[in-house]
C-alpha positions in Angstrom: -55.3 21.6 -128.1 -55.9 19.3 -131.3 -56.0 20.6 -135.0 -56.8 19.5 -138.1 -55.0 16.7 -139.4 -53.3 15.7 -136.1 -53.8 11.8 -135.5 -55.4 10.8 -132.6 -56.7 7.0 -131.9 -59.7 5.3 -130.7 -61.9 2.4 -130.0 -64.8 0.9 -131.4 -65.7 -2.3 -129.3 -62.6 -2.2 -127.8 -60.9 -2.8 -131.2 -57.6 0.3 -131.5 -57.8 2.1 -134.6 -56.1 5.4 -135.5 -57.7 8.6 -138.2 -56.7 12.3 -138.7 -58.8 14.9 -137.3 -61.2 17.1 -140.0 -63.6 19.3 -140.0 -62.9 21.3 -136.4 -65.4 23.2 -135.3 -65.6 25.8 -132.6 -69.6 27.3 -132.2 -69.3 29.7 -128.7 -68.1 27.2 -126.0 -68.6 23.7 -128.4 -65.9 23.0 -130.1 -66.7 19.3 -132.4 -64.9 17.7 -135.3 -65.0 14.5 -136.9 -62.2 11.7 -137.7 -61.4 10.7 -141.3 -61.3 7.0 -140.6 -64.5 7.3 -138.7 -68.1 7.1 -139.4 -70.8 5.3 -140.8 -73.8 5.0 -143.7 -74.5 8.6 -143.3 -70.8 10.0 -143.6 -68.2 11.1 -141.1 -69.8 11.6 -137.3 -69.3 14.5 -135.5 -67.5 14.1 -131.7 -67.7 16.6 -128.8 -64.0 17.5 -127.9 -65.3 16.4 -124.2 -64.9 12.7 -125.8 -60.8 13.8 -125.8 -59.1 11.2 -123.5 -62.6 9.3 -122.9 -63.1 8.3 -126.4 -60.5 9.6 -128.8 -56.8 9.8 -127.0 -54.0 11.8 -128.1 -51.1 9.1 -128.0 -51.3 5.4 -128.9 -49.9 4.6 -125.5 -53.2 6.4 -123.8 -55.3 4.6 -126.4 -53.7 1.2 -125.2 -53.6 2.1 -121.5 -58.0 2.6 -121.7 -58.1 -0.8 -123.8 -56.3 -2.5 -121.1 -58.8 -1.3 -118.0 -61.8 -2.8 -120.1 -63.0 0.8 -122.2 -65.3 -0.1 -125.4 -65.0 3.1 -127.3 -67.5 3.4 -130.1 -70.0 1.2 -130.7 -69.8 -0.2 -134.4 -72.7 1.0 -136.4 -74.4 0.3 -139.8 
């Protein structure tokens, strides 16, 4: 479904941004990875691929579309 180094796009406080995916990780059923333009004091965070089309969308257009009905994304941090 995603792979390293595809873009994908998200919010933080409702505010669009866009980063490549890194660091995919598949552990039995979990399957995390991080986003290069993403994270905080600490380093890069680690997202839960159930945050795919909640949190992190595929396409600018489905980024835009969850802006637009009021989603926050992220919370800033640090």
């Amino acid at each position: 479904m995603i792979e390293n180094g595809q873009r994908v796009y998200y919010l933080i406080n409702g505010v669009l941004f866009s980063g490549r995916i890194m660091d995919l990780e598949c552990v039995g059923n979990k399957q995390t990875f991080s986003i290069d333009s993403y994270g905080g004091c600490e380093g890069q965070f680690v997202i839960d691929i159930d945050q795919l089309h909640q949190r992190v969308f595929l396409s600018i257009q489905e980024a835009e579309a969850a802006a637009a009905q009021g989603e926050q994304g992220f919370m800033a941090s640090c």
